[in-house]
N, C-alpha and C positions, 0 to 999 in steps of 0.2 A: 588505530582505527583505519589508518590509510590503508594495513597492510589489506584488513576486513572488508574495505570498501575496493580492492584489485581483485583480491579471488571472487566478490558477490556479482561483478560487471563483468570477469571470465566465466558464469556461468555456477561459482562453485555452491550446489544449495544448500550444504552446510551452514557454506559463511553467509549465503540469502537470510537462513533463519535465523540464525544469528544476529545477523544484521535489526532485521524487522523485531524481534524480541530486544535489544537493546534500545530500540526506539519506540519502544511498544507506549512507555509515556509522555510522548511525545503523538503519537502517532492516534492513539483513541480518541483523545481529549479533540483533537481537529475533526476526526468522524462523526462525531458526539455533539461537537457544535452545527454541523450539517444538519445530523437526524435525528436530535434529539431523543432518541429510542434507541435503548442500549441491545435488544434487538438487530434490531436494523446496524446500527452501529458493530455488533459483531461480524453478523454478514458483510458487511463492508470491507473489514479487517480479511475475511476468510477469504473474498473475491481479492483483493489486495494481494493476498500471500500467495495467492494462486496464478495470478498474474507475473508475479516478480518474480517465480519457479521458471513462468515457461518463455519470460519478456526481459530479466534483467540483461542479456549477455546482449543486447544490442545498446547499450547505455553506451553510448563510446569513449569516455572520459570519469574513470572513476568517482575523481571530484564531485560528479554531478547524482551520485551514487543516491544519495538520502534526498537530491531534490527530487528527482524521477520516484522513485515512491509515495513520498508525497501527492504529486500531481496524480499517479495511479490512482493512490488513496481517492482525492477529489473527484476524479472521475466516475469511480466507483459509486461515490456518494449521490453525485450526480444522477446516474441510473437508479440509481434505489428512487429517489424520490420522482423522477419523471415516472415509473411504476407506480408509484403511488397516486403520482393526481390521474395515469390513467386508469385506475381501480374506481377513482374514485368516479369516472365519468360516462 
């Protein structure tokens, strides 16, 4: 995993996807508790993966490989629903 988590923080987006699909049940269930709408929660996922294509190689510590996704994730989630209460308003 170490090795997976050096080339996904060099940029490499093989091992990005890789990455993000080995975490993938880890990673929805946390979106899914956000926005409850598995919808939304896909989008979530798709903004996420899209971010970690064009944002991973600044991550500067491997190690911190699966936290920074994570916090992506959240972020993402974040925006999904601030769109939402302003739809609603």
């Amino acid at each position: 995993m170490e090795n997976l988590l050096e080339k996904a923080t060099a940029g490499d987006q093989l091992a990005i996807l890789e990455l993000i699909e080995k975490d993938e049940d880890v990673l929805y269930p946390i979106a899914y508790t956000y926005l409850k709408n598995e919808q939304d929660t896909l989008d979530a996922m798709q903004e996420m993966t899209y971010k970690a294509l064009k944002k991973m190689h600044t991550v500067k510590q491997p190690e911190f490989g699966r936290t920074w996704l994570v916090r992506v994730l959240i972020n993402c989630c974040h925006d999904i629903l601030k769109k939402r209460i302003q739809s609603v308003t």
